[in-house]
N, C-alpha and C positions, 0 to 999 in steps of 0.2 A: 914225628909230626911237628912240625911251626907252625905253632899258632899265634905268637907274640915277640915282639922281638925285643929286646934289651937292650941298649947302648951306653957305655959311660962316656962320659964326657964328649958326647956329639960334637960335629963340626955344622957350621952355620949353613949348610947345603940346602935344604929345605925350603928355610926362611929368603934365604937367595934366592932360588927359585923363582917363589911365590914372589918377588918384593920387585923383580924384573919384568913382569907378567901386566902393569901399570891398574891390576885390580888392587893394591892393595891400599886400606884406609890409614894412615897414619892415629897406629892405636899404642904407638911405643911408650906415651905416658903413664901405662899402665906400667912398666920399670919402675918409673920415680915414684911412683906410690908404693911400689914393693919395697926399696928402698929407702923410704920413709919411714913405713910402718912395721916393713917383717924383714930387719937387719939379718944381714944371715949369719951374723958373729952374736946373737942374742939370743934372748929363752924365746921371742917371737919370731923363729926361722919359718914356723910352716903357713901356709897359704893354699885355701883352696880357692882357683877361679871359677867359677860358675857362670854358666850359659844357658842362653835356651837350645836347642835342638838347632842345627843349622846359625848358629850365630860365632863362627870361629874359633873355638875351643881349640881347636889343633895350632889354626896359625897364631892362636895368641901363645901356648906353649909352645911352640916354635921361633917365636919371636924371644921370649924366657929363656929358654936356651941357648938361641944363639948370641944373647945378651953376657951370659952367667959361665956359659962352657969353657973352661980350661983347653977344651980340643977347637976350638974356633981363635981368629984375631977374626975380629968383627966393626974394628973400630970404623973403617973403610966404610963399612956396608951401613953403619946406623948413621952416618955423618948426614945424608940429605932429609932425617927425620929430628924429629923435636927436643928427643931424649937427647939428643949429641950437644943440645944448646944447654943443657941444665950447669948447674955448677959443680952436680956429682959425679959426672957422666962418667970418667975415668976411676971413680972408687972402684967398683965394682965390678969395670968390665973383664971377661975374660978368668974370672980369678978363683971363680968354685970349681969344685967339683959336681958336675951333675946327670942322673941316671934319666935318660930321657925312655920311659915303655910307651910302645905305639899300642894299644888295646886294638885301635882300630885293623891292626893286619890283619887279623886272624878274619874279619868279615871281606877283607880286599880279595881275596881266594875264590 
C-alpha cells in the first residue's frame, strides 16, 4: 500500500508548474529569511513554516525545495521573482541536500 511518498533531492517540477499557471503570489522572500535566520551550515538548520489551513503550505515547501534541491538548477525559474534580486541569491541555490514527504498523497487516493 502507498500511502506517502518520499523523495531525495526533488527536482523544481511542482513549483514550475504552479509558478506557470499566473496564480502564483510572489512569496519567495520567504528564502532570504530562511537564509538569514536558519543557515543551513549552522546549529539553526531547522524551520518549521506554519499556516493556516488552505493558506499554501505545500507551494511554500515547494518553492523551499525547488530553491534548496541539489536534483533542480532552478536559477532560470526564480529569475522573474524577488529572491533572484537579493545579494544571496546564488549562496544557497541548488546546493543541499533535500528530503521532500508529500503527507498530503496518502488523502489524493
Amino acid at each position: 500500500m502507498e500511502c506517502m511518498g518520499t523523495y531525495l533531492n526533488p527536482n523544481n517540477d511542482n513549483f514550475r508548474e504552479f509558478s506557470v499557471t499566473g496564480r502564483y503570489v510572489d512569496k519567495t522572500m520567504l528564502i532570504d529569511a530562511l537564509n538569514t535566520y536558519c543557515i543551513p551550515d549552522s546549529e539553526q538548520k531547522f524551520v518549521c513554516v506554519s499556516r493556516p489551513r488552505r493558506f499554501g503550505k505545500s507551494i511554500a515547501g515547494d518553492v523551499i525545495s525547488a530553491y534548496y534541491s541539489k536534483g533542480a538548477d532552478s536559477k532560470e525559474l526564480f529569475a522573474p521573482y524577488k529572491i533572484s534580486k537579493t545579494k544571496d541569491f546564488e549562496t544557497h541555490l541548488n546546493k543541499y541536500n533535500v528530503i521532500a514527504i508529500d503527507l498530503n498523497a496518502m488523502y489524493a487516493k
